[in-house]
ZAMARGU-4260 file (C-alpha; in steps of 0.2 Angstrom, whole numbers, plus 5000, padded with zeros to 4 digits):
<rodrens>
0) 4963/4984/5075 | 4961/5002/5082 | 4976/5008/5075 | 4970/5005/5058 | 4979/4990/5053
5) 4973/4976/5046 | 4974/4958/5045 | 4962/4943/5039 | 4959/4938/5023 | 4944/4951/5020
10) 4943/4969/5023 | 4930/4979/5022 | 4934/4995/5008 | 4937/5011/5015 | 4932/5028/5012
15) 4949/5044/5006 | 4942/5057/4997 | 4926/5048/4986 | 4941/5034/4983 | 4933/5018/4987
20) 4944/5004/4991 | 4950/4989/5000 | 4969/4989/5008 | 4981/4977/4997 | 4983/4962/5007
25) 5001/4960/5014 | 5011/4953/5000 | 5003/4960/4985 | 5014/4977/4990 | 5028/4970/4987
30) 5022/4962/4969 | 5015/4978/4965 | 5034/4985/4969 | 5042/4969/4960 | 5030/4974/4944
35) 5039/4992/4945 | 5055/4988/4945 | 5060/4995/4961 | 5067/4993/4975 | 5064/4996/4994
40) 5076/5009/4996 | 5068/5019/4978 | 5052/5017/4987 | 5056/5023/5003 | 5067/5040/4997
45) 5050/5043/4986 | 5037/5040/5000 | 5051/5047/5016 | 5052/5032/5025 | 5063/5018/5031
50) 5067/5005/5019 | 5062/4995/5037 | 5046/5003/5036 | 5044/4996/5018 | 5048/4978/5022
55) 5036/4978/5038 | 5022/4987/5026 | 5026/4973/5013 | 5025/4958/5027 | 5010/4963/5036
60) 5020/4967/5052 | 5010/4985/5051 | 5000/4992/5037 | 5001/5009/5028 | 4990/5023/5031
65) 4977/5025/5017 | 4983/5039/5012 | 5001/5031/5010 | 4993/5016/5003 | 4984/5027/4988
70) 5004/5034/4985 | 5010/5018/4982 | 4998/5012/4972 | 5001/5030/4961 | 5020/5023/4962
75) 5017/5008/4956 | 5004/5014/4945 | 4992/5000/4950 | 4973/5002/4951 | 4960/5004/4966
80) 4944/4996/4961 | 4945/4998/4944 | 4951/5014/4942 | 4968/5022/4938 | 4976/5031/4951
85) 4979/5048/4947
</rodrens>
């Protein structure tokens, strides 16, 4: 999709700063989130978006920019490709 979104079951990685990743498929934010113990509304005062914006981020409705997507996964303290997040 031209606005960077994604959808489909494979994704090709994508290139921030030498990070190279693929995009969480929609669902595994919010597992990433539910492993974190937080909630929508902790997520979305930390990042400064819409607990809305969460929800569509976590149901596929839109996906998150890369560079957002590399902040969550530093929240949530999850991995990209092996690799701690810093």
């Amino acid at each position: 999709m031209p606005d960077g979104t994604h959808r489909g079951a494979e994704r090709a990685p994508d290139q921030v700063r030498g990070w190279s990743y693929a995009l969480p498929a929609p669902g595994e934010l919010r597992v990433l989130r539910d492993r974190a113990e937080l909630s929508q509304d902790d997520v979305a005062e930390h990042i400064g978006v819409s607990r809305q914006t969460i929800h569509a981020w976590e149901s596929g409705t839109v996906s998150p920019s890369i560079e957002t997507t590399r902040e969550l996964l530093g929240l949530y303290r999850a991995e990209i490709a092996g690799q701690e997040v810093p």
